[in-house]
N, C-alpha and C positions, 0 to 999 in steps of 0.2 A: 504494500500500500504506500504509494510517495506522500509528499508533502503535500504537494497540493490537496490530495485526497482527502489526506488527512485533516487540513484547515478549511476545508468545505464543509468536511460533517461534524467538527466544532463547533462551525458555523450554524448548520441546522440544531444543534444541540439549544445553541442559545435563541432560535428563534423557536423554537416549541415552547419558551418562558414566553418568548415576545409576545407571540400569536395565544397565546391560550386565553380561554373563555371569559372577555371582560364578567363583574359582578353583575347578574340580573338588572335590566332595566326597563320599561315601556318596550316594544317594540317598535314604535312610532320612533324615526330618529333620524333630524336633518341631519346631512353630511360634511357640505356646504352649501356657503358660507359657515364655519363654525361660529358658535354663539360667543358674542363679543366681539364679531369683525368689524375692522373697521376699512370701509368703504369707496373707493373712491369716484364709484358710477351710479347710475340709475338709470335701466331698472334691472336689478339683478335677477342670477338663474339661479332659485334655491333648488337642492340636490337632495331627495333623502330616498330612505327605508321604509320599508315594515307598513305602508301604504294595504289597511282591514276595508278599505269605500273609499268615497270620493275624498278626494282632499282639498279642503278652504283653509284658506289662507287669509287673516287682517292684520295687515299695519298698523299699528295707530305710530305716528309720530307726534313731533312737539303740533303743529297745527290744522295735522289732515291725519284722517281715516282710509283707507285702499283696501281692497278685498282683490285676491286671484284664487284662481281653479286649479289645479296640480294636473299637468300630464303624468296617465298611470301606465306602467307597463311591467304585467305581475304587482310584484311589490315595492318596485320602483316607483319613483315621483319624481318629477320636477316644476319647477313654475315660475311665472317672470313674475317680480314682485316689484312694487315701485318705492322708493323710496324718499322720505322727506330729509332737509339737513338735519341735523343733530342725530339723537335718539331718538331709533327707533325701535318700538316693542312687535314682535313677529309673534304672532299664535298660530301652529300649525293644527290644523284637527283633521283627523280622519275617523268616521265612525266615532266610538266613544273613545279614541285616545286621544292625547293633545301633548304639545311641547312649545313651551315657550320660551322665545329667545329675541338675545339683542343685537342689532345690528347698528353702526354710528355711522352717518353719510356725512363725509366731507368734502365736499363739489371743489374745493381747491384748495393748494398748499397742503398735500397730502403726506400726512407723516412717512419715517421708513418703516416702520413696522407694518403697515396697513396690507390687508388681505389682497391678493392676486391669484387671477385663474388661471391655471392651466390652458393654453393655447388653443388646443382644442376643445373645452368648454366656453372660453372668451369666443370665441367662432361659430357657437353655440353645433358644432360635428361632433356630438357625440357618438356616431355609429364607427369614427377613427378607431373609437377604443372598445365601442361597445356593437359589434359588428353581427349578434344576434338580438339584437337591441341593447334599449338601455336598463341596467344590473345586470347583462349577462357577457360574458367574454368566450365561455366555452366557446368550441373546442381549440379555441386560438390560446397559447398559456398566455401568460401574463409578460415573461422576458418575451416573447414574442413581438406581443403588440408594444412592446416601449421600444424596444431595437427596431422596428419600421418607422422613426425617426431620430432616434436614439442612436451614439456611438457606444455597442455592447458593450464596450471595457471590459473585454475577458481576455486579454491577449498576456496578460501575467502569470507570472509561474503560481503566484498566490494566493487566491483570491479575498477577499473579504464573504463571511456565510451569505449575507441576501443574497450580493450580486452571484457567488458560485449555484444557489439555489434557486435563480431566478427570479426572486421575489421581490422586485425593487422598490414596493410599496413598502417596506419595513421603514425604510427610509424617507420616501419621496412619497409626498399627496398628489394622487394622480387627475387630483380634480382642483386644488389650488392652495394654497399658503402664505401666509403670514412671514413668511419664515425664508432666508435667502436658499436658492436650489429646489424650492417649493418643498423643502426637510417639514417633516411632521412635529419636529419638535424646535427646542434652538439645540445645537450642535453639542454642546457637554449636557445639557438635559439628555439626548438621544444617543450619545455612544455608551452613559450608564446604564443606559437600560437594559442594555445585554453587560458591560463589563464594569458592574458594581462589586467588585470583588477588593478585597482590602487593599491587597498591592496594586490595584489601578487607581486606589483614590491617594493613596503612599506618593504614585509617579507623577499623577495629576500634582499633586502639591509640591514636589519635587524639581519641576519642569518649570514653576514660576508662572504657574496658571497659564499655561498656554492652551489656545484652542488645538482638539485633537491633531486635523486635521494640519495643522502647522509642521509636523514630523512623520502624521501617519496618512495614508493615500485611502480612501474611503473606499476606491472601488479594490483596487489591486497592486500589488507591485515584488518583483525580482526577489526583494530582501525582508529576512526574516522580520516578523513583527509587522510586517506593510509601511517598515521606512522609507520615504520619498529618498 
């Protein structure tokens, strides 16, 4: 078994923690925009789940009211919502579930943190990714459909677990983020998530808080430990 082999199914080891079964929740569950985005358009594509009937949607903002209809497909959703400046309160309902969330519309001078889609949600082509419609990807996997615009990053002797398992969602929100590289998390939030282990918080603190990514290559690389 070589090396590489070997820090693939490392890899997978730590992504059965990543991926295992969030705590119980509604099954009603926007996707995007996550709750708390902040905004820089209108009128946005909200993204969800768990869609039991029709799905209504009301805005209230600081001085208007909007209602939208969710496009269903299975239990997929989505819907164009309009947005006021400030805060905005979203209530999703479908059937008798509901979830409520906030979104902040700032029509200009748009902080850096503020939420951003994914290129092909912004374009609103979802069949790019979602090419048996929308929630479903089968039978296309997942490294599939990102490397049909994507450069695979597999050409190292060693990979990092998602990308050798093709899962590059561990990482990347395939529908939009807050967050630079559209990462799910910010960047030392999301590398503990698999390597919370006492001697990575030891190195972390060691290194002089440097961000990971500053000595180690996210997708791949030649030398041990994924040093650049």
């Amino acid at each position: 078994m070589g090396r590489r082999t070997l820090l693939v199914l490392a890899g997978a080891v730590c992504l059965a923690g990543a991926l295992a079964p969030a705590p119980a929740r509604a099954e009603l569950h926007v996707l995007a925009p996550p709750d708390g985005a902040v905004l820089g358009r209108t009128p946005v594509t909200v993204i969800g789940t768990g869609a039991a009937a029709a799905v209504e949607i009301t805005v209230t903002g600081e001085k208007s009211v909007a209602t939208a209809s969710g496009k269903i497909s299975g239990k997929a959703f989505t819907a164009e919502v309009q947005l006021s400046p400030g805060e905005n309160i979203v209530l999703v309902k479908s059937g008798e579930q509901s979830q409520r969330i906030t979104y902040t519309y700032v029509p200009k001078d748009l902080p850096a943190g503020a939420y951003r889609f994914h290129p092909p949600v912004e374009e609103g082509d979802c069949k790019s990714c979602h090419p048996q419609g929308v929630g479903r990807t089968y039978p296309v996997s997942e490294a599939k459909l990102c490397n049909s615009c994507h450069d695979p990053k597999t050409g190292a002797k060693r990979l990092h677990g998602p990308l050798g398992t093709g899962t590059c969602s561990v990482c990347h929100d395939p529908h939009g983020s807050s967050n630079p590289k559209f990462l799910v998390l910010n960047v030392r939030a999301l590398c503990v998530q698999c390597h919370a282990q006492t001697r990575s918080q030891t190195h972390i603190q060691k290194s002089g808080d440097k961000k990971c990514p500053e000595c180690h290559d996210p997708h791949g690389s030649d030398k041990q430990y994924l040093l650049r």
